[in-house]
N, C-alpha and C positions, 0 to 999 in steps of 0.2 A: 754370573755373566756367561760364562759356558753354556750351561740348561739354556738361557735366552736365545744366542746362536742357534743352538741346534734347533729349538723349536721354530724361528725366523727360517733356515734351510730349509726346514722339514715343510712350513707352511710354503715356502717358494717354488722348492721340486712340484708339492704338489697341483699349484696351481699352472703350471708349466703342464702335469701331464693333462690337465682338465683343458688347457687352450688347445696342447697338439690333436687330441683326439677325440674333441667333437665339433668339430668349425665344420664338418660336409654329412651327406646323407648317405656316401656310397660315389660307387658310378659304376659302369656297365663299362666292361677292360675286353678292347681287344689284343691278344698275346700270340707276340711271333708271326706278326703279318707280312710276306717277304714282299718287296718289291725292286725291281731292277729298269734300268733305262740305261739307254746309250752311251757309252764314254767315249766323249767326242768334244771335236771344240765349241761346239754349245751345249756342252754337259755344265749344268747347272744345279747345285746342291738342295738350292731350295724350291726349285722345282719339283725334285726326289720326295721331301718332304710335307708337301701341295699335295702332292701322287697320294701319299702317304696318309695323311689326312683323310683324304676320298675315299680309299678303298677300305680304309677301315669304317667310315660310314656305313659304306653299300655292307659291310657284311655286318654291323650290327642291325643295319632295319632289315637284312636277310634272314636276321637273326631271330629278333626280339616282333616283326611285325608280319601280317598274312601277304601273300602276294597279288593282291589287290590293293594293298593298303601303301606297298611298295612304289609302285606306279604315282602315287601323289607324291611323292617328296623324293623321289630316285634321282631327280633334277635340283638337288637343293644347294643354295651357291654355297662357292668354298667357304667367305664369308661367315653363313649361318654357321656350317659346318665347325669350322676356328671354332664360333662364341661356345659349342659344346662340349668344347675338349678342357681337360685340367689340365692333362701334364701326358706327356708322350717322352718315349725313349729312344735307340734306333741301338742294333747291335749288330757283330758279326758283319760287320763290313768287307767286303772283298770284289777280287775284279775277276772275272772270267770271260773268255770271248766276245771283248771290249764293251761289259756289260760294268756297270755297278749296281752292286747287289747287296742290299742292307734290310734287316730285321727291325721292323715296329712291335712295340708296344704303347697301346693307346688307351688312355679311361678320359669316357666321356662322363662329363658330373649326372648323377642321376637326376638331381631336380629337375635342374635346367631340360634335359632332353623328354620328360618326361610333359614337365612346362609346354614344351614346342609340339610332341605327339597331338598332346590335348588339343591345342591351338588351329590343328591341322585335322581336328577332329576323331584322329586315328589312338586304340586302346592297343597300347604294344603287349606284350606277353612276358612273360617270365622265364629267363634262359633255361630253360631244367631238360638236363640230356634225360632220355630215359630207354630203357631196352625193350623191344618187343622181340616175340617170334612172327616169325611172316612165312606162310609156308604158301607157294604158288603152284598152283596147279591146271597145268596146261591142256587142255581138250582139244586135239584134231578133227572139225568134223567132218572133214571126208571122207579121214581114213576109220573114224571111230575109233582114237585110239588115245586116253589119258594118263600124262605123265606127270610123277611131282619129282624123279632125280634123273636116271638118262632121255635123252633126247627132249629135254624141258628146257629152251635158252634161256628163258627166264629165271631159273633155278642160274642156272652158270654166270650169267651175267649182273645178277643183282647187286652183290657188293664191291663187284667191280668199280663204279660210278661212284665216287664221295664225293661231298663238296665241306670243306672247313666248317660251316656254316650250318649242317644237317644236326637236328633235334633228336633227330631218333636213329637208333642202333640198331638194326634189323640181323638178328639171330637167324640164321638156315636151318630147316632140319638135319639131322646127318643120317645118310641113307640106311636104311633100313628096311626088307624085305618085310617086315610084318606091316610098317606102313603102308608099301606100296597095295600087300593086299587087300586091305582095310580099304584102299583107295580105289580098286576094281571090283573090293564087295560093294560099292557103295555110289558106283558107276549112275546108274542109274536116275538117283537120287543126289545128285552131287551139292546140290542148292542147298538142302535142305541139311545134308551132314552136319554134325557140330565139331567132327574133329578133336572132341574130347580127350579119346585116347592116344591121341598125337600129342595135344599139348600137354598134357598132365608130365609126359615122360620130361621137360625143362625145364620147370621150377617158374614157369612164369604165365603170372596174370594178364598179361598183356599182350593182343596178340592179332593179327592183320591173317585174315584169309582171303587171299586173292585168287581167284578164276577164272584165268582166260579163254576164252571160245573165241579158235581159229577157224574163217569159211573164208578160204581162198584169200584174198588180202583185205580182208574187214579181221578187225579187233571188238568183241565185246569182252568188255570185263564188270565183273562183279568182284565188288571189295565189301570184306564184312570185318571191320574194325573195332573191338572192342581195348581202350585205354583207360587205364583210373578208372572203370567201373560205367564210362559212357559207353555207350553201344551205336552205333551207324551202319546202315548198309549203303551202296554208292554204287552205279553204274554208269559205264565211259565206253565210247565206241571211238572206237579210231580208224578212219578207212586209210585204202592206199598205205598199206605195211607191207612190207615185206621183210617176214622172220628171218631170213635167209642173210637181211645186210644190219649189220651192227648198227651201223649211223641211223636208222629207223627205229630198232630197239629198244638205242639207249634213249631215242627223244620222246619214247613211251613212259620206258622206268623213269625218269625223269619228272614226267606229267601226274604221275602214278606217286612218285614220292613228292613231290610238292602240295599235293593233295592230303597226304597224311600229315606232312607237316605243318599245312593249314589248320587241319582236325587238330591236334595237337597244342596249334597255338591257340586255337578258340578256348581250348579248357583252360589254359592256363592266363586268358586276358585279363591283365591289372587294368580294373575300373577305376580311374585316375577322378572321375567326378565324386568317389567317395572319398573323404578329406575326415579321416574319423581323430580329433583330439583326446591325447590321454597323456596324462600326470604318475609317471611312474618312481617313486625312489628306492632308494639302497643304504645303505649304511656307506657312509665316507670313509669309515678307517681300515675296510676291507679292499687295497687296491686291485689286487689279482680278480678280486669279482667283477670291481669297477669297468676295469681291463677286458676281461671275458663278455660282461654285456654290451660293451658297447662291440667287442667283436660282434655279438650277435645278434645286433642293430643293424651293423654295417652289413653282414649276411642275409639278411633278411632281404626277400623282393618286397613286398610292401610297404617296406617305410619307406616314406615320399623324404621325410625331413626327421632332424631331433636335432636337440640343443638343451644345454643344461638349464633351467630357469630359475633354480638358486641351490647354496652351495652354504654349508658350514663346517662345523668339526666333527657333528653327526651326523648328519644325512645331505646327500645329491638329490634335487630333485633334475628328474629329465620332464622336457615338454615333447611329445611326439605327435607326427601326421599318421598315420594309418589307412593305405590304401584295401581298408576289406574292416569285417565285422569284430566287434569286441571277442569273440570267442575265437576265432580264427588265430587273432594276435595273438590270445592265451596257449591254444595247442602249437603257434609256433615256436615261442619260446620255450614249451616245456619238452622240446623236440632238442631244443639246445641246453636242457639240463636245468631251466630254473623253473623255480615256482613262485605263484602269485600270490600274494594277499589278496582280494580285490573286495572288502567288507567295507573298507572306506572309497568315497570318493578320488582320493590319491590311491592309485596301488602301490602297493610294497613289493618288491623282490624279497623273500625271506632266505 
């Protein structure tokens, strides 16, 4: 009777951990979003929380979509908004200069939002911060005179401006006298440089060379972007500048970094029209594994969906959606430590 019990728990616990964690796909979490309103006699809590809703919106399709693509749904009622959201939190609540002032945490469910991109027509991206080096180099041309660390605003000013919401981590060079003369040997020729020996000295692939040419208060720049192995060149003019006033400046760097993060999200768009099925299992009496893949289900940008589609004493089978190509799925998972079988029609986790 004993042995009976324990196997009856043992079959219950397990079916308990199989319902908690896989009834969702994911969702896209916006963490630690502050917002504050009036404390006043029409301070209202759920208004705060409306607030709250919205802005964490505006900063996942800030996020996850191009800014083009922003402009179609920037207007999207609270309403739809709600239907996207699973479960929201608020922390750190506190008053300061008859302010209330309270911490979100928001996961919008992935299908669903992903559902409604499509609908809207719009391919959102995949949140992936990533680091470049950005090295700007500023040409004076009246005076004839090009700088990439004193008397370069741009150099000064650049990581000054964040927004919560930015994909990319823009690395400075740190000054150094052999760059700058690499930068006057090469005066001349500045378009055409590759800056080779500039970047090689930071360990990174990835990396934005911007060129601005100042004549009187006209801006041309040339952006030469190379990320993940894409390559771009890009030029932008901007009249009526003047370097001299911050508020002009920063609505360039601005223009300038919106642009790269557009670049950035085009590499990275999840094509939602591919809808790829796959039959993957495990062994059932291995939970820690069970545990671990489905962690890295839920990590995964691509998978649209999964659910278990049958279940014994030896093996789980999962059903999954797959937003990108059968190999793609394989290198992602073996990125998180497993290997496939894939000789049968069902793959195996081995």
């Amino acid at each position: 009777m004993n042995k009976f019990y324990i196997i009856f728990f043992s079959f219950v616990l397990f079916i308990n951990i199989i319902s908690i964690s896989t009834s969702t796909a994911g969702s896209f979490k916006i963490k630690d979003l502050e917002i504050s309103e009036p404390f006043d006699g029409n301070f209202n809590k759920e208004k705060v929380i409306n607030k709250g809703f919205k802005e964490a919106f505006l900063e996942l399709i800030s996020m996850i979509t191009t800014s083009s693509d922003q402009k179609k749904i920037k207007k999207t009622s609270l309403d739809q908004v709600k239907s996207l959201i699973d479960s929201f939190t608020m922390s750190k609540e506190r008053f300061a200069n008859n302010l209330y002032i309270v911490n979100f945490d928001v996961s919008f469910n992935k299908k669903n939002t992903l559902n409604f991109f499509e609908k809207k027509n719009i391919f959102p991206s995949t949140p992936k911060k990533k680091e470049v080096l950005l090295i700007p180099v500023f040409v004076e041309m009246q005076s004839n005179q090009i700088s990439l660390f004193h008397n370069n605003v741009f150099y000064d000013l650049w990581n000054l401006q964040k927004e919560r919401y930015y994909l990319l981590n823009y690395i400075l060079p740190t000054e150094d006298i052999e760059d700058v003369n690499l930068l006057l040997k090469n005066r001349k020729s500045i378009e055409e440089y590759d800056f080779k020996k500039i970047i090689k000295k930071y360990n990174l692939e990835d990396f934005i060379i911007v060129i601005i040419y100042k004549n009187f208060n006209e801006l041309k720049i040339l952006s030469k972007i190379q990320i993940n192995d894409n390559a771009k060149i890009e030029n932008q003019t901007f009249l009526d500048i003047n370097v001299k006033d911050d508020k002009n400046l920063n609505f360039v760097i601005s223009e300038l970094k919106r642009n790269y993060e557009n670049y950035w999200k085009d590499i990275n768009k999840i094509n939602t029209s591919i809808k790829l099925p796959l039959n993957v299992s495990l062994e059932s009496s291995n939970y820690e594994k069970i545990l671990n893949f489905e962690g890295a289900l839920e990590d995964l940008d691509l998978i649209f969906s999964y659910e278990i589609s049958k279940f014994d004493n030896k093996i789980i089978n999962y059903k999954l959606i797959y937003n990108g190509a059968p190999n793609q799925f394989i290198n992602d998972l073996e990125t998180k430590g497993f290997e496939i079988d894939i000789q049968n029609q069902n793959w195996k986790i081995k």
